[in-house]
MISE-744805 format. One record per residue (C-alpha): y, z, x. Coordinates in steps of 0.25 Angstrom, whole numbers, padded with zeros to 4 digits, always signed. Each point is the difference from the previous one (the first is absolute). Example, Ala and Ser with C-alpha at 12.3 -4.5 7.8 and 13.67 -1.06 7.14 Angstrom:
# residues 2
-0018+0031+0049+0014-0002+0006
This chain:
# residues 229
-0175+0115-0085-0001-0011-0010+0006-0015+0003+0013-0005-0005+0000-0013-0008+0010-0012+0004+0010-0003-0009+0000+0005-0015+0006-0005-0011-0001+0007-0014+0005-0002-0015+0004+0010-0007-0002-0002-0016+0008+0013-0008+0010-0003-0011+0006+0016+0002+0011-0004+0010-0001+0015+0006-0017+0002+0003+0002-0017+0004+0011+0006+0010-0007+0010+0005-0011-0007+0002+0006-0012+0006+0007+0008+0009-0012+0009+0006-0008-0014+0005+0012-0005+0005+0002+0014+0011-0013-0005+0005+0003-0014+0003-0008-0007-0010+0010-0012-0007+0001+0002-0016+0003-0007-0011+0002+0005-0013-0002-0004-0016+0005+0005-0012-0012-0006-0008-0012-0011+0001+0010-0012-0001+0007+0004+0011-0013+0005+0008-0006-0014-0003+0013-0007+0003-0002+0007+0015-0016-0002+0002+0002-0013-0003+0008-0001+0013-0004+0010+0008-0012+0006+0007-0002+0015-0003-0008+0009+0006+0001+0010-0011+0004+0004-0014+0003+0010-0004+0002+0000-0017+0006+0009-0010-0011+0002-0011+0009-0001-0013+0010-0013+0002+0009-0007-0011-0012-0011+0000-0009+0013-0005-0010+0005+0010-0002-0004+0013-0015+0001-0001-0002-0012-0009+0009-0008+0008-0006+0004+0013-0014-0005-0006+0006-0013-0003+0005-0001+0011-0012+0003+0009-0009-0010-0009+0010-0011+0004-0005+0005+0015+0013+0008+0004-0007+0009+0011+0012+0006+0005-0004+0019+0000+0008+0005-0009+0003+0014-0002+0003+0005-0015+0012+0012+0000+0000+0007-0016+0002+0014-0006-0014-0005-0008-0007+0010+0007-0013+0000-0010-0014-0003+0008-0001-0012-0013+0014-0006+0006-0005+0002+0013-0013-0008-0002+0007-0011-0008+0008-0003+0013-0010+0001+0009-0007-0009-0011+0012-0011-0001+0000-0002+0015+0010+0011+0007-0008+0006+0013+0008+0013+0001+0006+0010-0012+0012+0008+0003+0006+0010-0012+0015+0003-0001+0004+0009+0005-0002-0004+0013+0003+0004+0015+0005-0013+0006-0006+0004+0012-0014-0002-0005+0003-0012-0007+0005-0005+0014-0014+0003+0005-0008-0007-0011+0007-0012-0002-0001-0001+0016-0014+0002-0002-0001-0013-0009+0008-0006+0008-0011+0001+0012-0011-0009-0010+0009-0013+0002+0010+0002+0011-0002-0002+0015-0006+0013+0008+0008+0004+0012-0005+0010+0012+0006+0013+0000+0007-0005+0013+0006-0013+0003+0005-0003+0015+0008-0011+0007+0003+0003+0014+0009+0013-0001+0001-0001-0013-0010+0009-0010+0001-0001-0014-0009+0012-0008-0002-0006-0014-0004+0012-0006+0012+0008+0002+0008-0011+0001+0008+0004+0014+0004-0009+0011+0001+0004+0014+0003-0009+0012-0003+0005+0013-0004+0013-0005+0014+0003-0009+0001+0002-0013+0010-0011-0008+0004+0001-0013-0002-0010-0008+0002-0004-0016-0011-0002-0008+0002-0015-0002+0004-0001+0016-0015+0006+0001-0006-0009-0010+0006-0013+0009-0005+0005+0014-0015+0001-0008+0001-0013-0005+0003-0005+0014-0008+0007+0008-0012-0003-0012+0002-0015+0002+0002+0001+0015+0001-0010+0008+0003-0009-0012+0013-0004-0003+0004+0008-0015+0010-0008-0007+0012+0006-0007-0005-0006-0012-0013+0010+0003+0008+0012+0001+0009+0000-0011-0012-0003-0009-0009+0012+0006+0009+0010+0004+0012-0001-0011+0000+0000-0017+0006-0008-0011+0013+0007+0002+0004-0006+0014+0008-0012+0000-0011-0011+0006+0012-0009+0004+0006+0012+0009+0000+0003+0015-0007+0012-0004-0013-0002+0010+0010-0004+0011+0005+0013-0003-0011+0009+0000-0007-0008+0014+0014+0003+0006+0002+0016-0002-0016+0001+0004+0003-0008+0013+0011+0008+0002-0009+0013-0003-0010-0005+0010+0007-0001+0011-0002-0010+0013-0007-0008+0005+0001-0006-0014-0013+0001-0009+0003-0010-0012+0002-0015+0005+0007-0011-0009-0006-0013-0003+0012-0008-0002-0002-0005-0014-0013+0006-0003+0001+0015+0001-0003+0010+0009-0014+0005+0008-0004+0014+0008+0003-0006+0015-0001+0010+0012-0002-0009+0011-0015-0002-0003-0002+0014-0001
């Protein structure tokens, strides 16, 4: 069984607002946080802000192929994976990705399925490896398959609930600030100025159960605390 990975945050570059959709919408059913981009502007607008552990690039954007400006980009040291999604499909288009920088070549039409897999595969080269199992106290936590039981039953938890509790239990016994959470679990769409981690932590505990698994630090943010177990 291969490991999970911590959090994941991806940017999607795609100027068809359909294939972007799908796109965003199948890394998002696995937890991973995405943001989204139109064209390089925007995509450099975001990098500029936040740390990505892949891309994942249309080849044709209104700035002209992306593998020129992915080769700029790497000889100005961007060494974030990025994977190139194009209908080019001829072995010369493929080596001339390969060539400008992307690590991986997938051709429309594609099973979102398998994009899933690869961009997760990327992903493993810069983000944190996690064991197939994570435990704290009555608590187990299979990363692979992304399912949560406490003493031995099933819960049912939403994909960003999931992402939270890894986060925690990753940084355990350390204090993760909200600050934190909202940056590694959630995307450009949510509101930073909202309760929305409160939110989340809330309906988790709440899923968990007692004795409570999720301690507030006043002011800080919230850490994995069964009783020193």
């Amino acid at each position: 069984m291969l490991a999970s990975l911590a959090a994941v945050r991806v940017l999607v570059v795609e100027d068809d607002p359909e294939v972007r959709g799908v796109v965003v919408t199948a890394l998002r059913s696995v937890g991973f946080a995405v943001d989204q981009a139109a064209d390089w502007s925007q995509a450099d607008v975001s990098m500029s802000v936040n740390d990505y552990d892949c891309l994942v690039l249309d080849r044709i954007l209104p700035e002209g192929d992306s593998a020129g400006q992915l080769r700029r980009r790497r000889e100005a040291g961007l060494g974030v994976p990025a994977l190139m999604l194009t209908a080019l499909d001829d072995v010369t288009d493929r080596v001339a990705g390969f060539e400008a920088g992307a690590d991986d070549y997938v051709v429309k039409p594609f099973v979102a399925a398998e994009l899933v897999l690869r961009v997760r595969a990327l992903c493993r080269r810069r983000g944190t490896m996690l064991p197939p199992v994570m435990r704290a106290g009555d608590v187990e936590v299979d990363t692979a398959r992304r399912e949560v039981r406490r003493d031995g039953i099933l819960l049912t938890l939403t994909p960003k609930e999931f992402s939270v509790l890894e986060m925690l239990l990753v940084r355990r016994p350390a204090v993760v600030t909200r600050a934190d959470l909202f940056e590694h679990c959630w995307d450009e769409q949510a509101d930073p100025t909202s309760n929305v981690v409160d939110v989340v932590v809330g309906q988790l505990r709440r899923k968990l159960g007692d004795p409570p698994v999720i301690t507030t630090v006043r002011g800080t943010g919230y850490r994995v605390d069964l009783a020193g177990r």
